[in-house]
TORNUDO-447249 format. One record per residue (C-alpha): x, y, z; residue number from 1. Coordinates in pm, whole numbers, padded with zeros to 5 digits. Each point is the difference from the previous one (the first is absolute). Layout:
BEGIN
<atom px="X" py="Y" pz="Z" num="NUM"/>
...
// end
This chain:
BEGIN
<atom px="00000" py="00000" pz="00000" num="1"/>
<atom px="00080" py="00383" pz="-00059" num="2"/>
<atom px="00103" py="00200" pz="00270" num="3"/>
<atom px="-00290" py="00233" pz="00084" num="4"/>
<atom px="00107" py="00367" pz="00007" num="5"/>
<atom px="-00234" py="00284" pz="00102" num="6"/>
<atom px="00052" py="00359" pz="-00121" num="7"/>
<atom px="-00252" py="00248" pz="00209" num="8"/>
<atom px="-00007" py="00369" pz="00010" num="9"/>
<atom px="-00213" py="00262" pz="00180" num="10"/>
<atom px="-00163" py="00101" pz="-00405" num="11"/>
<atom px="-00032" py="-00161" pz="-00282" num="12"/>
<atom px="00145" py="00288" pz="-00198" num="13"/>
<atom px="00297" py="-00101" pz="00170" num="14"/>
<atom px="-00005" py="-00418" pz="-00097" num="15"/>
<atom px="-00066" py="00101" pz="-00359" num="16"/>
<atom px="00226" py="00314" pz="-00046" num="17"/>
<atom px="00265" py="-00008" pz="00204" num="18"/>
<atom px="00071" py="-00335" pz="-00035" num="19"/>
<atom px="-00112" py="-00094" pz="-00344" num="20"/>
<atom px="00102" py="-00298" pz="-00172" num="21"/>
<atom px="00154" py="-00153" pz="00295" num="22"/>
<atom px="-00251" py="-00167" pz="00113" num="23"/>
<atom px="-00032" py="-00223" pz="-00346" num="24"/>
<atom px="00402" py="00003" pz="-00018" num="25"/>
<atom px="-00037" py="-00194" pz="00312" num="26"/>
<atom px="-00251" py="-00249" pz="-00033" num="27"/>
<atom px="00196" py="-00092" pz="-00348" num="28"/>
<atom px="00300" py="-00079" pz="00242" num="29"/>
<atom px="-00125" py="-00256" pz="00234" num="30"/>
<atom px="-00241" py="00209" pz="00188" num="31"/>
<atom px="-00379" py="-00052" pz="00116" num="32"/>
<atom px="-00072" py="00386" pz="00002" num="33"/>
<atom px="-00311" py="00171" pz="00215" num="34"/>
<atom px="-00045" py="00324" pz="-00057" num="35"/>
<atom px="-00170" py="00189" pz="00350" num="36"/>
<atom px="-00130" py="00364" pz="-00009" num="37"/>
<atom px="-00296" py="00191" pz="00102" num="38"/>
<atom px="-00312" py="00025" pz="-00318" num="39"/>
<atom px="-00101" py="-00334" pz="-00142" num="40"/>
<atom px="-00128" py="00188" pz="-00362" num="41"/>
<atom px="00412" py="00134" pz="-00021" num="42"/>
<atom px="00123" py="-00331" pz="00101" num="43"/>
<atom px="-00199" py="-00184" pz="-00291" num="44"/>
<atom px="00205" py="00247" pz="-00232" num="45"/>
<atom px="00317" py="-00136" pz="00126" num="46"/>
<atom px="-00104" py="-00320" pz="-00022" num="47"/>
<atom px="-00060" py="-00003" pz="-00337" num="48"/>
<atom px="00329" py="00257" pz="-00122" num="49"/>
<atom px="00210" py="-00268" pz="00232" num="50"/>
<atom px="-00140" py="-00299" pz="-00019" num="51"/>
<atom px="00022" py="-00074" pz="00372" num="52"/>
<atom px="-00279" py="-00032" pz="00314" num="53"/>
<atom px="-00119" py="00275" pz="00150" num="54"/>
<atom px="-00135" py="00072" pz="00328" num="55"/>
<atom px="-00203" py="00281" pz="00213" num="56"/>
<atom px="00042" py="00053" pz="00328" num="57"/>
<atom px="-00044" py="00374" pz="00124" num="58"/>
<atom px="00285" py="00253" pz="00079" num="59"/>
<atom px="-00044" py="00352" pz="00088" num="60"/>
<atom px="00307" py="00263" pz="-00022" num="61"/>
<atom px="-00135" py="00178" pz="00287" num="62"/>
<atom px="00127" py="-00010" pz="00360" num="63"/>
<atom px="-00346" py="-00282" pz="00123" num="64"/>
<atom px="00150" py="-00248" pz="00268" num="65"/>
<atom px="-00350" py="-00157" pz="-00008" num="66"/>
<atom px="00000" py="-00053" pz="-00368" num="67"/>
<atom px="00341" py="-00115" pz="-00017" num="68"/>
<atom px="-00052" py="-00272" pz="00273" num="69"/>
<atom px="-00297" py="-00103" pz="-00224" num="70"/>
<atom px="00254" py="-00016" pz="-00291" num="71"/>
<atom px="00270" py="-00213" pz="00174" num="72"/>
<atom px="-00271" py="-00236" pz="00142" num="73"/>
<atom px="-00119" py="-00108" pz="-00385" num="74"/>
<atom px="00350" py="00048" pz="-00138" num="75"/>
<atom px="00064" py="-00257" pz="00277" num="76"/>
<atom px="-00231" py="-00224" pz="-00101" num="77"/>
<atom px="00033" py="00024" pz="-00348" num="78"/>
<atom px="00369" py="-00108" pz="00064" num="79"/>
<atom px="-00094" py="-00316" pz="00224" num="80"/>
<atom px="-00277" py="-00074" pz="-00302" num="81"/>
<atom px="00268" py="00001" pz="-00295" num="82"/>
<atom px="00323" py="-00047" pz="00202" num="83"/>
<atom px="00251" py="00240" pz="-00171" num="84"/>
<atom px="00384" py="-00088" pz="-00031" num="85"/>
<atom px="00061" py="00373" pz="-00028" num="86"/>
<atom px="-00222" py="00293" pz="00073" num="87"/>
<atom px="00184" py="00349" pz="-00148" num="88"/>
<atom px="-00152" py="00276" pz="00060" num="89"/>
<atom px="00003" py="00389" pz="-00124" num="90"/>
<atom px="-00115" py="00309" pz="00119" num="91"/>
<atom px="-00045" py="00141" pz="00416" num="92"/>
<atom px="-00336" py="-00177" pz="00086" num="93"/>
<atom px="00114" py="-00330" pz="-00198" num="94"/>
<atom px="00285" py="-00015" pz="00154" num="95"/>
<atom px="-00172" py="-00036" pz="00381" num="96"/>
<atom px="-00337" py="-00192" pz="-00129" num="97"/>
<atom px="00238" py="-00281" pz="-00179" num="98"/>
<atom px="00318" py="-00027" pz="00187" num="99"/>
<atom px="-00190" py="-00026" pz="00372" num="100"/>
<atom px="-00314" py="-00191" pz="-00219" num="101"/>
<atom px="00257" py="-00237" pz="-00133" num="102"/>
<atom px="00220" py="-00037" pz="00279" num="103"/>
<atom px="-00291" py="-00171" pz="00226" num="104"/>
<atom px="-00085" py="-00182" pz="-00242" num="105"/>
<atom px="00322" py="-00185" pz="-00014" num="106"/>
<atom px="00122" py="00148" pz="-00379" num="107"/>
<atom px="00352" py="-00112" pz="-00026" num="108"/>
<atom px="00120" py="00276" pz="-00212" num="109"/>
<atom px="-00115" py="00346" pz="00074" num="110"/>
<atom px="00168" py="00272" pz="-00206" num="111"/>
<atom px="-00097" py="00391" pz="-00013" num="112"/>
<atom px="00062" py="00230" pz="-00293" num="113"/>
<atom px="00083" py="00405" pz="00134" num="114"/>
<atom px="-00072" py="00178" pz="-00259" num="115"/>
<atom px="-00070" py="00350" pz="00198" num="116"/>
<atom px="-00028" py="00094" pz="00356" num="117"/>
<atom px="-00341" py="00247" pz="00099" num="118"/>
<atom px="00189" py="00052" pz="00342" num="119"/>
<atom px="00303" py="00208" pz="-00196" num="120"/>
<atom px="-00253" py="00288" pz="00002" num="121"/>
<atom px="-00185" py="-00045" pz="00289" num="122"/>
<atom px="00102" py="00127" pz="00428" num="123"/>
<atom px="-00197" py="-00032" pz="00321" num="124"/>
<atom px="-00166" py="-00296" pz="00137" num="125"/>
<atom px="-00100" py="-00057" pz="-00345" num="126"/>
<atom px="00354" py="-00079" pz="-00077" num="127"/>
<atom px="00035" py="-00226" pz="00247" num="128"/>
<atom px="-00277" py="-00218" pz="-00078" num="129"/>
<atom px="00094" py="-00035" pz="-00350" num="130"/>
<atom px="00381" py="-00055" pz="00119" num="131"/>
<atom px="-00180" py="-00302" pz="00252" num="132"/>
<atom px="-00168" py="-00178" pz="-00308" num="133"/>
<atom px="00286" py="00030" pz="-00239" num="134"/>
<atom px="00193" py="-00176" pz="00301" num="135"/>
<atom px="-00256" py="-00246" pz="00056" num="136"/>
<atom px="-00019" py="-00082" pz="-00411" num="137"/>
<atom px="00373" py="-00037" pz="-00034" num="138"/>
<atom px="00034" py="-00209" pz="00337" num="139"/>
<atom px="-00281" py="-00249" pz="-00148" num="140"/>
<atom px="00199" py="-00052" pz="-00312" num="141"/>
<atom px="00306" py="-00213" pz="-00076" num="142"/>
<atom px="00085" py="00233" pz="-00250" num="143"/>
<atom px="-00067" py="00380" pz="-00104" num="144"/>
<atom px="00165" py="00179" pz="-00330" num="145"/>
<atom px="00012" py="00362" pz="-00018" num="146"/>
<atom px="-00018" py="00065" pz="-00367" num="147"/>
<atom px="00242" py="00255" pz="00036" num="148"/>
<atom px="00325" py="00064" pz="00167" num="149"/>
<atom px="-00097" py="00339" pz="00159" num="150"/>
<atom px="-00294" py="-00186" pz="00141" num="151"/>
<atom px="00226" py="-00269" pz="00121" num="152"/>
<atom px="00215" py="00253" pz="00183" num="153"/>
<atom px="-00352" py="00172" pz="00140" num="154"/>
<atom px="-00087" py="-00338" pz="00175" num="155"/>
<atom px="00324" py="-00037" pz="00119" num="156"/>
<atom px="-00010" py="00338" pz="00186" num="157"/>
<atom px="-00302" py="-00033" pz="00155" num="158"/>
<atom px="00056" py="-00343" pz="00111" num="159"/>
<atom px="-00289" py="-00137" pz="-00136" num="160"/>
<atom px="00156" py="-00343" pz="-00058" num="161"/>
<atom px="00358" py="-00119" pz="00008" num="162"/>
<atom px="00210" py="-00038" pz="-00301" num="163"/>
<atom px="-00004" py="-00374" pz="00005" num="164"/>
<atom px="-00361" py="00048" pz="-00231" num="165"/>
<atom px="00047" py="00250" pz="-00175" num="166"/>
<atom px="00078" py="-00017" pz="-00376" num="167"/>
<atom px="-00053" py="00195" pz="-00348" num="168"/>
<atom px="-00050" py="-00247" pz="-00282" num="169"/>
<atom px="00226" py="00108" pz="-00279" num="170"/>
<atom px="00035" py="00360" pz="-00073" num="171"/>
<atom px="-00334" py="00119" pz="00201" num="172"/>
<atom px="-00355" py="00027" pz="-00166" num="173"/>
<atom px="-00286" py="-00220" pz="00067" num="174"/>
<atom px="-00024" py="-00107" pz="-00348" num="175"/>
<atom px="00232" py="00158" pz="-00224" num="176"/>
<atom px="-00109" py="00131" pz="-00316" num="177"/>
<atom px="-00117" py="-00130" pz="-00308" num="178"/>
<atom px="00235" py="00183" pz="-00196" num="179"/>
<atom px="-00127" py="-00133" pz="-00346" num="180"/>
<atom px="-00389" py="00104" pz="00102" num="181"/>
<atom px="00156" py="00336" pz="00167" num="182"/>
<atom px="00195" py="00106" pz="-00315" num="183"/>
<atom px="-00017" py="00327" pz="-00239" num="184"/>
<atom px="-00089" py="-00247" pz="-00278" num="185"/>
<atom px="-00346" py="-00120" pz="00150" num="186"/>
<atom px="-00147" py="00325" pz="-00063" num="187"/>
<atom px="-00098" py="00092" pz="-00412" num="188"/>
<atom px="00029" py="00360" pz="-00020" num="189"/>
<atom px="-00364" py="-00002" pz="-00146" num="190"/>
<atom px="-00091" py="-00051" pz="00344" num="191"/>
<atom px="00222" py="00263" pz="00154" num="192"/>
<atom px="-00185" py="00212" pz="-00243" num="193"/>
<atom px="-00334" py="-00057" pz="00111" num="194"/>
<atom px="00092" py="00021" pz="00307" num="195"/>
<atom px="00166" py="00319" pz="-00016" num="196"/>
<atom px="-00286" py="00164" pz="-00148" num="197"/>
<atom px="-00238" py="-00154" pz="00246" num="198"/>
<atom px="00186" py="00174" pz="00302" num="199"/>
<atom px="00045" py="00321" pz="-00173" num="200"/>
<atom px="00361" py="-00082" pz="-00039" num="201"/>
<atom px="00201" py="00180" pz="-00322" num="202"/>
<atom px="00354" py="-00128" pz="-00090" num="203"/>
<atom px="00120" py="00317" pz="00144" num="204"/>
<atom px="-00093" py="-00047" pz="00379" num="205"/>
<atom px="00267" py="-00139" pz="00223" num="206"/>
<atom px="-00237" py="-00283" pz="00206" num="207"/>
<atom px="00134" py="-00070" pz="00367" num="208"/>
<atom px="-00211" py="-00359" pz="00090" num="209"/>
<atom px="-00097" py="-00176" pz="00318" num="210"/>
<atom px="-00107" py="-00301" pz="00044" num="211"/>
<atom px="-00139" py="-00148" pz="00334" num="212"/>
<atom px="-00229" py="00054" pz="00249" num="213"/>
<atom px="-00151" py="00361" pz="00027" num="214"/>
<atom px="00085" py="00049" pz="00399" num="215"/>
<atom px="00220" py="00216" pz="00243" num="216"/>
<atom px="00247" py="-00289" pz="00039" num="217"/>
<atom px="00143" py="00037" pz="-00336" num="218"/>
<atom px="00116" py="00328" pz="-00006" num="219"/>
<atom px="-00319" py="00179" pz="-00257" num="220"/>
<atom px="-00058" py="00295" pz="00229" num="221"/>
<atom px="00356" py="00088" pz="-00049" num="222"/>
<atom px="-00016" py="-00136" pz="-00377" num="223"/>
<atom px="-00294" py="00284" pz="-00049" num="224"/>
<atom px="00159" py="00266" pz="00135" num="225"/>
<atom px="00314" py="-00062" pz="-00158" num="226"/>
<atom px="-00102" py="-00021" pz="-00326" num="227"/>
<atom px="-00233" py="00266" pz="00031" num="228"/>
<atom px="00278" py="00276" pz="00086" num="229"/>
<atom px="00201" py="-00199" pz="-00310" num="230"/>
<atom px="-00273" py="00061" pz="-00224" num="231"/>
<atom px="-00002" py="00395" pz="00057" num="232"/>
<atom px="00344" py="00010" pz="-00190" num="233"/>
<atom px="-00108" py="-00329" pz="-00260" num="234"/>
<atom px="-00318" py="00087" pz="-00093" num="235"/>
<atom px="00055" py="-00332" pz="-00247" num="236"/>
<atom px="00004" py="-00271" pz="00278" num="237"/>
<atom px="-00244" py="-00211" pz="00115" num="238"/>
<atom px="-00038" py="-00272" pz="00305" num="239"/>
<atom px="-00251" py="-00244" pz="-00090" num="240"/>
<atom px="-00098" py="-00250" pz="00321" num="241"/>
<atom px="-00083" py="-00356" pz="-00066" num="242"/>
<atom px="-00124" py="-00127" pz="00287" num="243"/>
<atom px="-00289" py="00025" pz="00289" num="244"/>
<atom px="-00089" py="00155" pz="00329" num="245"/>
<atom px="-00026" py="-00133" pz="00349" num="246"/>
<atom px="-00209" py="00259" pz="00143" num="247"/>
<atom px="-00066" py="-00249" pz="00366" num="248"/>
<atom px="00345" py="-00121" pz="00011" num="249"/>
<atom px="00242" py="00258" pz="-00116" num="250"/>
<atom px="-00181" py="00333" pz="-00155" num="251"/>
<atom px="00226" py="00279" pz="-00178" num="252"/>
<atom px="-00080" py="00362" pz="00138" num="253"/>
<atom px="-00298" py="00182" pz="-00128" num="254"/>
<atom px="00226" py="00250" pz="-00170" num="255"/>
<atom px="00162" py="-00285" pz="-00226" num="256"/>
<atom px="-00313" py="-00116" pz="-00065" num="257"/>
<atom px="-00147" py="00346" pz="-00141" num="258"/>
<atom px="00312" py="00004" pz="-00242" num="259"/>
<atom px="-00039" py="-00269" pz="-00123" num="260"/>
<atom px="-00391" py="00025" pz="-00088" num="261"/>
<atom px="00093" py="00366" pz="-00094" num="262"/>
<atom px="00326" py="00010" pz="-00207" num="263"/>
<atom px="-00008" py="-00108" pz="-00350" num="264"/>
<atom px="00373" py="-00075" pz="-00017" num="265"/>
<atom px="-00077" py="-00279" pz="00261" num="266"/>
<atom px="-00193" py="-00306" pz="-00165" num="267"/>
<atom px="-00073" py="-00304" pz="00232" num="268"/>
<atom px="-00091" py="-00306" pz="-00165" num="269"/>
<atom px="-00126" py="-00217" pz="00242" num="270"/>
<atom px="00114" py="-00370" pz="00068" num="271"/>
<atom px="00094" py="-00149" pz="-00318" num="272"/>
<atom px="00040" py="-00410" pz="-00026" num="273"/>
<atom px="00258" py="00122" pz="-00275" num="274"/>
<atom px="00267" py="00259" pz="00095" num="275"/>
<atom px="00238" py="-00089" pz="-00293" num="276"/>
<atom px="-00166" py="00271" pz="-00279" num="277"/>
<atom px="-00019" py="00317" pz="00291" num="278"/>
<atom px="00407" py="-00097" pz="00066" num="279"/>
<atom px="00038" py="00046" pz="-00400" num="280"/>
<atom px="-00129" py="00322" pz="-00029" num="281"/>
<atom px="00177" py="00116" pz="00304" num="282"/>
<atom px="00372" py="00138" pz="00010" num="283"/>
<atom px="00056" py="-00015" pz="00397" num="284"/>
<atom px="-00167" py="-00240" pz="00262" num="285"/>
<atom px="00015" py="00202" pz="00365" num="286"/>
<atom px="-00056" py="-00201" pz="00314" num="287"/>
<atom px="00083" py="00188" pz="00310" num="288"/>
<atom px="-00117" py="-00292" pz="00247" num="289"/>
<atom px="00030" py="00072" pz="00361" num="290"/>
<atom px="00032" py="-00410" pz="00014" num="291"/>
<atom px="00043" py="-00285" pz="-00223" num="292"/>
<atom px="00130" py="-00375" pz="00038" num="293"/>
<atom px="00120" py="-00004" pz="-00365" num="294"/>
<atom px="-00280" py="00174" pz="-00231" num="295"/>
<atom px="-00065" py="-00190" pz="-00313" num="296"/>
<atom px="-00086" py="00287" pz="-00148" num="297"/>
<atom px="00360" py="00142" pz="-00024" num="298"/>
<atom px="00071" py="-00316" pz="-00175" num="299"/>
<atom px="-00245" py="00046" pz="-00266" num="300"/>
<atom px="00075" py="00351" pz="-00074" num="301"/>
<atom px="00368" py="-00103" pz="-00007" num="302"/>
<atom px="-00072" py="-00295" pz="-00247" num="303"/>
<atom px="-00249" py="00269" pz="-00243" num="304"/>
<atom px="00334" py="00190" pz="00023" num="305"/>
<atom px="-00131" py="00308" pz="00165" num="306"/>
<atom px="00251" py="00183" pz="00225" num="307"/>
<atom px="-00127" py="00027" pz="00380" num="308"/>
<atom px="-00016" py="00259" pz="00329" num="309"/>
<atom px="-00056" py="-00198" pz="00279" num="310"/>
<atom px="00012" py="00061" pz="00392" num="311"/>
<atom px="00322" py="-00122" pz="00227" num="312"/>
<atom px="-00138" py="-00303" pz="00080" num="313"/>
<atom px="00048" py="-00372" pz="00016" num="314"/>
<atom px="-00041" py="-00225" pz="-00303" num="315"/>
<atom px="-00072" py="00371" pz="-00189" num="316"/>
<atom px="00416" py="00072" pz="00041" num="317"/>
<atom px="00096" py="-00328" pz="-00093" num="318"/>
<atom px="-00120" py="00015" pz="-00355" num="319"/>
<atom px="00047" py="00365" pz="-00063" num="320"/>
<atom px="00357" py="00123" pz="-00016" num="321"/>
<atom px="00037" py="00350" pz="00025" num="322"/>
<atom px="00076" py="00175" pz="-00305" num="323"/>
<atom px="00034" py="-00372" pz="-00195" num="324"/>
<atom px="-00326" py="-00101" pz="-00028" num="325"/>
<atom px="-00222" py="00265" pz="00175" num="326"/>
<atom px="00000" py="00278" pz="00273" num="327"/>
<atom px="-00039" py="-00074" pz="00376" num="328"/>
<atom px="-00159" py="00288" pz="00216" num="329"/>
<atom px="-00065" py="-00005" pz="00435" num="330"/>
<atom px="-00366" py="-00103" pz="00072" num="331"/>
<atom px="-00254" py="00242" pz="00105" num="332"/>
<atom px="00244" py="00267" pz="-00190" num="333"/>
<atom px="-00204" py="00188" pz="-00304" num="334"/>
<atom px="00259" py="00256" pz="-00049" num="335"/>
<atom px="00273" py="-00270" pz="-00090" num="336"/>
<atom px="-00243" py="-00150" pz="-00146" num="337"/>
<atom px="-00106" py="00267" pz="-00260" num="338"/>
<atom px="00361" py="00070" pz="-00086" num="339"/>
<atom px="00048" py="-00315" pz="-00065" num="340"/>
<atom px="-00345" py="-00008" pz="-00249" num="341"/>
<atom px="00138" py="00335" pz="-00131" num="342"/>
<atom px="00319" py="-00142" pz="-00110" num="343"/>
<atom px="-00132" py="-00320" pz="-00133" num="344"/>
<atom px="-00194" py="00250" pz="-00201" num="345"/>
<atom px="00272" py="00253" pz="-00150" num="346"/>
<atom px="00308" py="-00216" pz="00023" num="347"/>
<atom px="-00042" py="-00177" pz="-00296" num="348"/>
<atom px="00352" py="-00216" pz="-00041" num="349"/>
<atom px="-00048" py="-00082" pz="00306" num="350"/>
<atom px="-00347" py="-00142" pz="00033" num="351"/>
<atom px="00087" py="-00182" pz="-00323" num="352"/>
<atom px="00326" py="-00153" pz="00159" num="353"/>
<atom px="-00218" py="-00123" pz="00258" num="354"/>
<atom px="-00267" py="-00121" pz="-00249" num="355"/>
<atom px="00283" py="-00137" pz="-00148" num="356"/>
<atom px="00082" py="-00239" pz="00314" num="357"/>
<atom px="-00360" py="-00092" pz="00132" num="358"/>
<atom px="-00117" py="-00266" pz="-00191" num="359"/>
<atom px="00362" py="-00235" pz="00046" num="360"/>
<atom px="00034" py="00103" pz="00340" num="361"/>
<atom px="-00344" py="-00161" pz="00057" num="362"/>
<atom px="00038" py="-00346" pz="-00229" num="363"/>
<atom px="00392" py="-00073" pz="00143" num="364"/>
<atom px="-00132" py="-00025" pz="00326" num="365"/>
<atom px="-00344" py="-00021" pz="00105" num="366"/>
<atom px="-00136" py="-00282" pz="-00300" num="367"/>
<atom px="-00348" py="-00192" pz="00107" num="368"/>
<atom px="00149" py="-00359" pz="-00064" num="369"/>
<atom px="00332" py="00094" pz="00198" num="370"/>
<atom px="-00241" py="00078" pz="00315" num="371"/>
<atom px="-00211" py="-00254" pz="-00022" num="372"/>
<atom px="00264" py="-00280" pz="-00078" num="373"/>
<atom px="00177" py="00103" pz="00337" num="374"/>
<atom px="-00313" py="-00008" pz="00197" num="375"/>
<atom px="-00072" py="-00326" pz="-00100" num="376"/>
<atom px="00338" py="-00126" pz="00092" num="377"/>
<atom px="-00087" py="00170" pz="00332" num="378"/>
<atom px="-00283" py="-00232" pz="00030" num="379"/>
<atom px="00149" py="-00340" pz="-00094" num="380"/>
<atom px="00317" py="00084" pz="00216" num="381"/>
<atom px="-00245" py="00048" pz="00307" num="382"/>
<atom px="-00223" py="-00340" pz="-00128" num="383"/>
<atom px="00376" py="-00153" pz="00042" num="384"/>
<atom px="00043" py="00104" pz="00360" num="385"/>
<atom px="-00358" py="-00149" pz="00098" num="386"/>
<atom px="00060" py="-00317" pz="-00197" num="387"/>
<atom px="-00320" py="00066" pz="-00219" num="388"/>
<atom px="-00026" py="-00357" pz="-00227" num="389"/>
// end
């Protein structure tokens, strides 16, 4: 028989995005592969695009000790039902709900993905709480991987486990990239011309893109107000925002919301299932993240070959290189950062050099198969230790 190996995550955006294609990369390797997420209806999708089980059992992202008890307790049984080999897990509330689910239950492999830390911008008792359950998660696994090194070093530092389980599979990221599907080429320029002219969007304009969620936490209050005091000089610029809000969770302030409804240089999109065609008719991603584990989305605008301003931050100054491949500005700055968007803008060479550089920067050391073959390795290496026939 297979080994059975269940993936869970708080969202399903997260099992079909974030780690995309792994899931059928592993059950073609030896694996019997459960997906578990929150949402049966998004589950069936991934079912299907992955050929694998699914399986709903509720998650919330909010703080709800109640709920989250309720969560471990079926997780729990779900694991005695189907007796798992390995249980990995992604995301905060994933992370406690499997590893101390799976733990009672007896799972003999137990392994956590960190892929970003809430606590990093978070103080008070609140703080404390969240530094308790990221404790408790890592102390109910055998082992966790920080998909970064600055994350890595984070955990470390605020002793949240002890080096012995700690690990970053190959060069960081979750997934990699799919460097092929992520590539200038995928995109006709038909497309980029329809596009262009849906969004109001001439070949003149200078288009600054984000990509991600619409909140606090990554960095579009200062994003706003930087570009709008770079605009005053470029009247030819545009940011277009491809992504959506999270008013209960994480709203922007009411001013950046007003700008964005009210200036026409600032087009937001909305989620989009496909990002590829708003990279191509972009010449800049900026991603001033207060926090990241190691954003995907850095990788894709890399592999599109778009040049990139991102935030001093884990995983975000491992793949950007200053002045190589992109520009990299203090968090919560918008003064650096609009110098930085200014000189993107008027410093042509040298936005071009950087152009230049993104794409093979990207596909020499952050390729999907190159991620995925080490994490499997990961797996049969720890099937070795518990003598898994």
């Amino acid at each position: 028989m297979k080994p059975k190996l269940i993936r869970i995550t708080t969202v399903p955006i997260s099992l079909k995005k974030l780690l995309k294609g792994q899931h059928h990369f592993m059950s073609q390797n030896g694996f019997d592969v459960i997906g578990v997420s929150s949402n049966e209806k998004e589950l069936r999708e991934i079912s299907s695009e992955e050929g694998v089980e699914t399986v709903a059992i509720n998650m919330t992202r909010k703080i709800s000790p109640l709920q989250d008890l309720v969560s471990v307790w079926k997780f729990y049984k779900f694991c005695k039902k189907e007796k798992p080999t390995i249980v990995h897990s992604h995301t905060p509330k994933a992370g406690i709900v499997a590893m101390l689910g799976s733990k009672l239950a007896g799972v003999p492999i137990r392994i956590h993905t960190v892929a970003g830390l809430p606590l990093m911008e978070t103080k008070g008792i609140k703080r404390k709480v969240l530094n308790f359950v990221e404790k408790i998660t890592y102390a109910c696994a055998n082992k966790v991987y920080p998909n970064s090194t600055g994350l890595y070093d984070f955990i470390l530092k605020n002793k949240l486990t002890h080096t012995q389980k700690l690990k970053v599979i190959a060069n960081g990221s979750s997934n990699g990239i799919d460097t092929e599907y992520f590539s200038p080429d995928s995109i006709n320029t038909e497309k980029i011309t329809a596009l262009k002219q849906t969004l109001n969007i001439t070949n003149q304009d200078f288009v600054f893109v984000f990509v991600g969620r619409l909140v606090k936490d990554k960095g579009i209050n200062e994003l706003v107000k930087a570009f709008l005091n770079v605009s005053l000089s470029l009247p030819h610029v545009k940011l277009l925002l491809v992504g959506n809000y999270e008013h209960d969770l994480d709203p922007l302030d009411k001013t950046t919301l007003q700008q964005i409804n009210s200036n026409t240089n600032i087009i937001s999109a909305g989620y989009q299932e496909d990002v590829r065609p708003y990279f191509a008719i972009s010449n800049c991603l900026v991603f001033p993240s207060y926090r990241e584990g190691f954003p995907n989305v850095v990788l894709q605008a890399g592999a599109m070959g778009l040049p990139c301003i991102v935030t001093d931050i884990n995983g975000c100054n491992e793949i950007i290189k200053e002045g190589v491949n992109g520009s990299i500005v203090p968090k919560k700055d918008s003064i650096t950062l609009q110098n930085s968007m200014r000189k993107m803008v008027q410093e042509v060479s040298w936005s071009n050099q950087l152009k230049s550089n993104s794409r093979k920067m990207i596909t020499s050391h952050y390729e999907q198969k190159v991620v995925w073959n080490a994490l499997l390795q990961e797996y049969q290496e720890l099937l070795n230790e518990v003598k898994y026939v």
